[in-house]
N, CA, C and O of each residue as an XYZ file, in Angstrom:
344
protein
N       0.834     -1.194      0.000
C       0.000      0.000      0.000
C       0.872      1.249      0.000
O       1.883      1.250      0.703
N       0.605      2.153     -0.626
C       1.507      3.078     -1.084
C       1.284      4.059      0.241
O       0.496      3.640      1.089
N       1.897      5.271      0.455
C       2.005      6.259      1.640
C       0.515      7.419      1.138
O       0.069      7.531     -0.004
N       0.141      7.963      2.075
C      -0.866      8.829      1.720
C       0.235     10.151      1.328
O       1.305     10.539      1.797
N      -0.570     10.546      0.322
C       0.190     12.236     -0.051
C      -0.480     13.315      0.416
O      -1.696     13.361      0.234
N       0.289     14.530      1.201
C      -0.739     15.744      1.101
C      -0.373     17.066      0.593
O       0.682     17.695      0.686
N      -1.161     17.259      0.198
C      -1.353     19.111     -0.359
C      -1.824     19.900      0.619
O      -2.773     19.571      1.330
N      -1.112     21.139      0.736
C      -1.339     21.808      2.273
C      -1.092     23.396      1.226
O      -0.673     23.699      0.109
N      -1.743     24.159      2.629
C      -1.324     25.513      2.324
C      -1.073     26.123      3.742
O      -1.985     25.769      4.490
N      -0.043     27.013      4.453
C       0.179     27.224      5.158
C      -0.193     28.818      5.024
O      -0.088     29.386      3.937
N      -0.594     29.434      6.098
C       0.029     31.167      6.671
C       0.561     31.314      7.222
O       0.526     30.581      8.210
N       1.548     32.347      7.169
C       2.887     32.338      7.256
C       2.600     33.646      8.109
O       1.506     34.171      7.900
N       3.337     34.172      8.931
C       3.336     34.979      9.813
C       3.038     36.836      9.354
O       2.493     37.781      9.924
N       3.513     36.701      8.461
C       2.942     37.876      7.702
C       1.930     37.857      6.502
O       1.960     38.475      5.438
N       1.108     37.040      6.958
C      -0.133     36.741      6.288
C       0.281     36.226      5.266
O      -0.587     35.385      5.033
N       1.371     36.118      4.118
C       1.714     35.147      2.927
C       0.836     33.694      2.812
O       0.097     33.345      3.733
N       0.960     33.101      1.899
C       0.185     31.874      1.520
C       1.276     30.739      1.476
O       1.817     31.127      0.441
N       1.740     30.022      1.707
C       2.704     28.912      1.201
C       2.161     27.531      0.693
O       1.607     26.826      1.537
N       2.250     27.101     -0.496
C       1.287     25.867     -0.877
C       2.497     24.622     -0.880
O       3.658     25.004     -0.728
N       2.314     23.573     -1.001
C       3.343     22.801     -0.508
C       2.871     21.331     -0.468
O       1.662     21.258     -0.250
N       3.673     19.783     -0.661
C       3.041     19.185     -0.945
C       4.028     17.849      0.246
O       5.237     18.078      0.268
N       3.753     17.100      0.778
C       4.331     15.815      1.452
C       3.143     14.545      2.035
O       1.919     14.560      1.906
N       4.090     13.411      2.753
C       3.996     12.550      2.911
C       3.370     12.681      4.393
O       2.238     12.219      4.540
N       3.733     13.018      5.025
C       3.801     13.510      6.799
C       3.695     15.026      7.239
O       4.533     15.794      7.711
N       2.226     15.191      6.881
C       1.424     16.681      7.104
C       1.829     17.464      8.416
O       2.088     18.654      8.598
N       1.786     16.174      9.420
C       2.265     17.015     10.853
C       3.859     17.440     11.061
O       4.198     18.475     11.635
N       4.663     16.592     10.571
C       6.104     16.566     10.709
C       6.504     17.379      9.461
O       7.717     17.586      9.427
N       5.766     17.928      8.361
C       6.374     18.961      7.629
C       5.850     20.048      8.269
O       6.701     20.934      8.188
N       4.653     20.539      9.010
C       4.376     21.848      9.197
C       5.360     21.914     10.708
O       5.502     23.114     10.941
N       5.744     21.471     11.291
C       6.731     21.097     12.513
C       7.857     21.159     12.143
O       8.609     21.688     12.961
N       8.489     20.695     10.849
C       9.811     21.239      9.844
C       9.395     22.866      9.851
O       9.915     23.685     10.610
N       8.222     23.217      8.729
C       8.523     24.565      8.542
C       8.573     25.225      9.969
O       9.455     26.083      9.955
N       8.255     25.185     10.603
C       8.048     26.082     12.096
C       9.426     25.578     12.827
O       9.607     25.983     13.975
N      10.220     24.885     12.347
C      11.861     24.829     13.272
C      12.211     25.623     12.319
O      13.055     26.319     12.883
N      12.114     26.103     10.933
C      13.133     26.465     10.151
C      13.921     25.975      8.854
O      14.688     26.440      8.011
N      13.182     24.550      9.236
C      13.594     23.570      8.433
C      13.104     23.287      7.255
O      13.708     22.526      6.499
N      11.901     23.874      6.914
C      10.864     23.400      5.818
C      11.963     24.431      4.857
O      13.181     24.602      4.844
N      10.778     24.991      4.081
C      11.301     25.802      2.698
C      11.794     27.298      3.283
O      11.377     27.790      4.331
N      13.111     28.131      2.064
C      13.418     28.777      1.905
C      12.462     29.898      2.012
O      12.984     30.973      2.308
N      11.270     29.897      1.851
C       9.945     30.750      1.622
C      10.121     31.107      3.196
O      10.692     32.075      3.698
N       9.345     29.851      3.915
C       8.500     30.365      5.542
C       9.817     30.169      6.418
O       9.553     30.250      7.617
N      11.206     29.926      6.140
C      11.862     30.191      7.293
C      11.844     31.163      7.992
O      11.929     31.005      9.210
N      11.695     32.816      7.283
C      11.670     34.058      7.497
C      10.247     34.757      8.177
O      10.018     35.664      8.978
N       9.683     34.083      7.619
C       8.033     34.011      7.823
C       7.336     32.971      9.002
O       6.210     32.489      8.875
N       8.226     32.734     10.156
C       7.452     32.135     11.508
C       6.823     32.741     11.948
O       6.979     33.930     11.667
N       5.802     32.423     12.829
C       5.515     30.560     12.939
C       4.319     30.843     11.506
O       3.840     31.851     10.985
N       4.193     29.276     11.259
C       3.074     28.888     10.089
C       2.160     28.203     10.518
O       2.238     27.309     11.361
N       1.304     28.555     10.002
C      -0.231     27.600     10.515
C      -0.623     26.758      9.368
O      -0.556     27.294      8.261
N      -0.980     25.655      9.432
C      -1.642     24.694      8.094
C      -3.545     25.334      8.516
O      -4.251     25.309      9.525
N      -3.685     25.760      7.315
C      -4.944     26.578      6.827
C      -5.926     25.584      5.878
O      -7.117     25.781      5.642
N      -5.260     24.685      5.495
C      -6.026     24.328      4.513
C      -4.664     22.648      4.250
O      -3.444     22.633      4.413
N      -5.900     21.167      3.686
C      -5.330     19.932      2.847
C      -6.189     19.604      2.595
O      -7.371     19.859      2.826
N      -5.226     18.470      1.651
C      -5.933     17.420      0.643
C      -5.111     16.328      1.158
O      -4.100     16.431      1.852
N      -5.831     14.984      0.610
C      -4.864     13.929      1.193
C      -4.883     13.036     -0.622
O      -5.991     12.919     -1.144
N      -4.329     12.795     -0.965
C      -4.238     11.972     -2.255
C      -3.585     10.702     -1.891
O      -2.641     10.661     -1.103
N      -4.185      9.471     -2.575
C      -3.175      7.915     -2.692
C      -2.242      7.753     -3.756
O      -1.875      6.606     -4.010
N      -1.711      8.887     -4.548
C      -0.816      9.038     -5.502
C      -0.172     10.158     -5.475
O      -0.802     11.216     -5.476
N       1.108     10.135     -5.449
C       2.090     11.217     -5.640
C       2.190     11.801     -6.813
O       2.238     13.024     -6.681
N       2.248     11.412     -8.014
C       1.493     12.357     -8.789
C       0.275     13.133     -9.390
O       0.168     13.913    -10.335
N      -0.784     12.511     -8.288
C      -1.695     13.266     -8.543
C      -1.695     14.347     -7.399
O      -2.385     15.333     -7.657
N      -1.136     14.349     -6.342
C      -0.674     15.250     -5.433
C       0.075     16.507     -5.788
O      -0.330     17.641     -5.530
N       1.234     16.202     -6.419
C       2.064     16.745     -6.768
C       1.898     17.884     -8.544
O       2.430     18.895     -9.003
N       0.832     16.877     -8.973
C      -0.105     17.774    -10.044
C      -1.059     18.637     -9.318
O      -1.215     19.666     -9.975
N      -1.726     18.646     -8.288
C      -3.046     19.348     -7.792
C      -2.143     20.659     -6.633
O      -2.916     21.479     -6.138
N      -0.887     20.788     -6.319
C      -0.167     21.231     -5.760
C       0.561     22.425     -6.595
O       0.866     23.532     -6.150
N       0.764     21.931     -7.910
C       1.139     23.191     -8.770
C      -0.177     23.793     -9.631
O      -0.123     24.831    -10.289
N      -1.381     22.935     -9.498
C      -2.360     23.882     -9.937
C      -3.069     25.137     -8.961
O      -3.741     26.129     -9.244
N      -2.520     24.515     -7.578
C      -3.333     25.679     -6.521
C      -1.873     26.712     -5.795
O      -1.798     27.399     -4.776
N      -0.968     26.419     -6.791
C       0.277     27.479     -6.578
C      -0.515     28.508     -8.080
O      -0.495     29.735     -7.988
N      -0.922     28.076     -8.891
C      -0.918     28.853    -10.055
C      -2.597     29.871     -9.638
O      -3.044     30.748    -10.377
N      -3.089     29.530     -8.621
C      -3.794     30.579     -8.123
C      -3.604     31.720     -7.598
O      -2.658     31.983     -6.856
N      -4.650     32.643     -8.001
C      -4.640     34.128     -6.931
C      -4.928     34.107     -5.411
O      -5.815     33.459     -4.854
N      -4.040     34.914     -4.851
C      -4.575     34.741     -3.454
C      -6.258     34.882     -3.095
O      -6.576     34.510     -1.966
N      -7.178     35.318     -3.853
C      -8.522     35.464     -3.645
C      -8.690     34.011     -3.780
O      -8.762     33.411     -2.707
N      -8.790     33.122     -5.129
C      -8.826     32.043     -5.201
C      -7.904     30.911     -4.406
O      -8.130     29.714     -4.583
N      -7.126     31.249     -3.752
C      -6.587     30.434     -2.614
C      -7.289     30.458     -1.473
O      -7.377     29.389     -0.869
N      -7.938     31.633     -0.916
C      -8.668     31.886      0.101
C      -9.964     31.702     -0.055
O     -10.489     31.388      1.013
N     -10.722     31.768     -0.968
C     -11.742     30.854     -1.161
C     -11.595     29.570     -1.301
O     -12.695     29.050     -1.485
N     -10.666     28.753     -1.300
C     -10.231     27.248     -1.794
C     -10.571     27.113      0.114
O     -11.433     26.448      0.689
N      -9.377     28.144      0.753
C      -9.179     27.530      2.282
C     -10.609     27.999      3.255
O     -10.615     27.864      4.479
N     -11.535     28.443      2.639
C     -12.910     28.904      3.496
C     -13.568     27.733      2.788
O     -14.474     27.256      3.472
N     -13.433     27.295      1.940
C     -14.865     26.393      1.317
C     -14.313     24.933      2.250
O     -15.181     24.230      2.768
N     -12.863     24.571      2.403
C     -12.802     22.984      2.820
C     -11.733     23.580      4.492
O     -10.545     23.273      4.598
N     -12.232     24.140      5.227
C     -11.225     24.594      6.314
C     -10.662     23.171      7.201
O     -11.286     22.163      7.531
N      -9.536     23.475      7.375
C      -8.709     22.601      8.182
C      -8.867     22.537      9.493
O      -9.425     21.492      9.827
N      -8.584     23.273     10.405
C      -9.040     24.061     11.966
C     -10.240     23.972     12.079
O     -10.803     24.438     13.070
């Protein structure tokens, strides 16, 4: 059985959006918040996960991850009010 995939979007301390895609939802948003995640939210602590998806394929994860990077922040924020995480 293959690993579950997820698509996440984080806020980042100065309200920014970060979209982002892994295996282990809790232990990457726990990366970005040591510092450890991406070049983006190191600067931008602490991050909150706002919004996922969970996929059984890594490339369909990893496809649905660069289609909701190629959004506007209006359309990101309607994405994270219609399916909220919290």
């Amino acid at each position: 059985m293959e690993q579950k995939q997820y698509v996440y979007i984080l806020r980042c301390s100065d309200d920014s959006l970060y979209t982002g895609w892994t295996t282990n939802l809790e232990q990457r948003v726990r990366r970005h918040n040591e510092g450890k995640g991406a070049k983006y939210t190191r600067s931008r602590r602490p991050v909150q996960l706002v919004y996922h998806e969970e996929y059984d394929d890594k490339i369909e994860a990893q496809r649905r991850e660069r289609e909701i990077k190629k959004l506007n922040r209006k359309d990101k924020l309607e994405l994270i009010e219609t399916r909220r995480t919290d």
